[in-house]
C-alpha positions, 0 to 999 in steps of 0.5 A, a space after each residue: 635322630 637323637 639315637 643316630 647323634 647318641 651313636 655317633 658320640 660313642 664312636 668318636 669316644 671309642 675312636 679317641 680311646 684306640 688312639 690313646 692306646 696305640 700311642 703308647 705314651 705321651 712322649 718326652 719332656 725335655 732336659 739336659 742329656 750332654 755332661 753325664 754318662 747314662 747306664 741302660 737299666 732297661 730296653 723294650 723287646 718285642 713290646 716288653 720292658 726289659 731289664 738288662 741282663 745281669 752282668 751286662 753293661 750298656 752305656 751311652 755318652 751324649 756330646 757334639 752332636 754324636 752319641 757314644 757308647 758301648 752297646 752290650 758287645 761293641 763300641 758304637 758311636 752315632 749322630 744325635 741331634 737334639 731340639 727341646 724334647 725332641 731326639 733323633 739318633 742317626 745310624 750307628 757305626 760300631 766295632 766288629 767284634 763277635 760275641 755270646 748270643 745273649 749280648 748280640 740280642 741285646 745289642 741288636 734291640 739296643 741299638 734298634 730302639 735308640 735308632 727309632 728314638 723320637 723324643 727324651 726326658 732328662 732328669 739329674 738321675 734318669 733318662 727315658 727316650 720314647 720312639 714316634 709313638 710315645 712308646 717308652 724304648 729306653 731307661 737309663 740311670 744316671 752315671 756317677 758324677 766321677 766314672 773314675 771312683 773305685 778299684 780297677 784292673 789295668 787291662 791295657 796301657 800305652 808302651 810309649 812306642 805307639 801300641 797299647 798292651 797287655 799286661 805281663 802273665 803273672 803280673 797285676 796292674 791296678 788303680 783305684 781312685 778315692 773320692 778325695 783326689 788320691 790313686 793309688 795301686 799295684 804297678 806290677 812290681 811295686 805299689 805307687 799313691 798319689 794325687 789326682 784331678 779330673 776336671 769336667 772328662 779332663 784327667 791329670 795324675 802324679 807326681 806318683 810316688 813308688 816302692 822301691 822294690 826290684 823285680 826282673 827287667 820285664 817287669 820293671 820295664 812294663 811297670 815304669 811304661 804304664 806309670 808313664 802313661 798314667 801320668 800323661 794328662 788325658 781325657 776320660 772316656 766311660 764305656 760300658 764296664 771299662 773307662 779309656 784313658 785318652 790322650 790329647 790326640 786321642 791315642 790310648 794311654 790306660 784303659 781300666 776294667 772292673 776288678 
């Protein structure tokens, strides 16, 4: 009988032991997500921990129920419900476009791991999001508190007759944003500083100042387009490697890259 009871308690021993290891974790804690945006550092990939590949960029932005981002190849935006630790992330809708095999990978796991999200912890430098099992799916690091700060390609602007365009071949549109309120750039023609002020994802800028130097009528035309969509007040909106600058309607004014 003893032997018998003896058995008996190291099966259920044993049994609690595999439960604890398939569960892969204990899950999340909690915290804030909403107010920042958070850079993917790591996924997991077929039960790995995997970092994000060298020279990709994977985001996402937590805010009114949705959650938004650029996921290695395209834009998505999701519904995301949030309560205490717990996490739950709808089906994503995403752009269409095609790209190289190493990113489509990532987007792919990306966006399959943040689907099966079940709880989160937040902290004011990391997030981590466990799937229903405990296991860790995803790691991001804490966006910078200005997503503006630094030196940018102007990649695109708003012409102020309802299209975004490029920018002329042979010309370079540039900004950089200085952690004391000063941007400052090569407007295609001629350089331009002034202040600005971003407020929350709220932006503002100018007046700006300029050169005075005279080019072609083209450039001159593309340089006085993009100043003013600049100048327009906008919201900022992070994705990835580059930073949208919106209007209050939504509509594009200036989106930035890396330079």
């Amino acid at each position: 009988m003893r032997r018998r009871l003896l058995i008996g308690i190291a099966l259920a021993t044993v049994g609690i032991v595999v439960a604890a290891c398939s569960s892969g974790g204990s899950g999340g804690t909690g915290g804030t997500l909403e107010g920042r945006n958070w850079k993917l550092t790591s996924y997991d990939f077929s039960g790995t921990d995997t970092a994000v590949p060298a020279g990709f960029a994977v985001d996402a932005t937590f805010k009114d129920g949705k959650v938004a981002g650029f996921s290695g190849c395209n834009v998505y935006n999701a519904p995301a419900t949030v309560d205490g630790a717990k996490l739950t992330v709808g089906r994503a809708a995403t752009s269409a476009r095609a790209c190289e095999p190493t990113a489509t990978t990532l987007e792919a796991s990306y966006l399959a791991n943040l689907g099966n999200a079940a709880t989160f912890t937040a902290t004011a430098d990391k997030l981590t999001v466990y799937n229903k099992t405990g296991k860790l799916v995803l790691t991001y690091a804490a966006g910078a508190a200005n997503p503006l700060e630094g030196e940018w390609l102007v990649t695109g602007y708003n012409n102020g007759k309802g299209a975004v365009t490029g920018t002329i071949t042979g010309t370079e549109l540039t900004a950089t944003f200085t952690p004391d309120g000063q941007v400052s750039g090569d407007a295609g023609c001629n350089t331009y500083n002034g202040p600005y002020k971003l407020e929350g994802t709220s932006l503002t800028v100018g007046p700006l100042a300029t050169t005075r130097k005279a080019c072609e009528p083209a450039i001159m035309d593309q340089e006085t387009q993009f100043l003013a969509a600049l100048q327009t007040p906008t919201t900022v909106e992070p994705s990835g490697a580059t930073v949208t600058l919106r209007d209050a309607n939504g509509a594009t004014q200036v989106i930035l890259g890396t330079k």
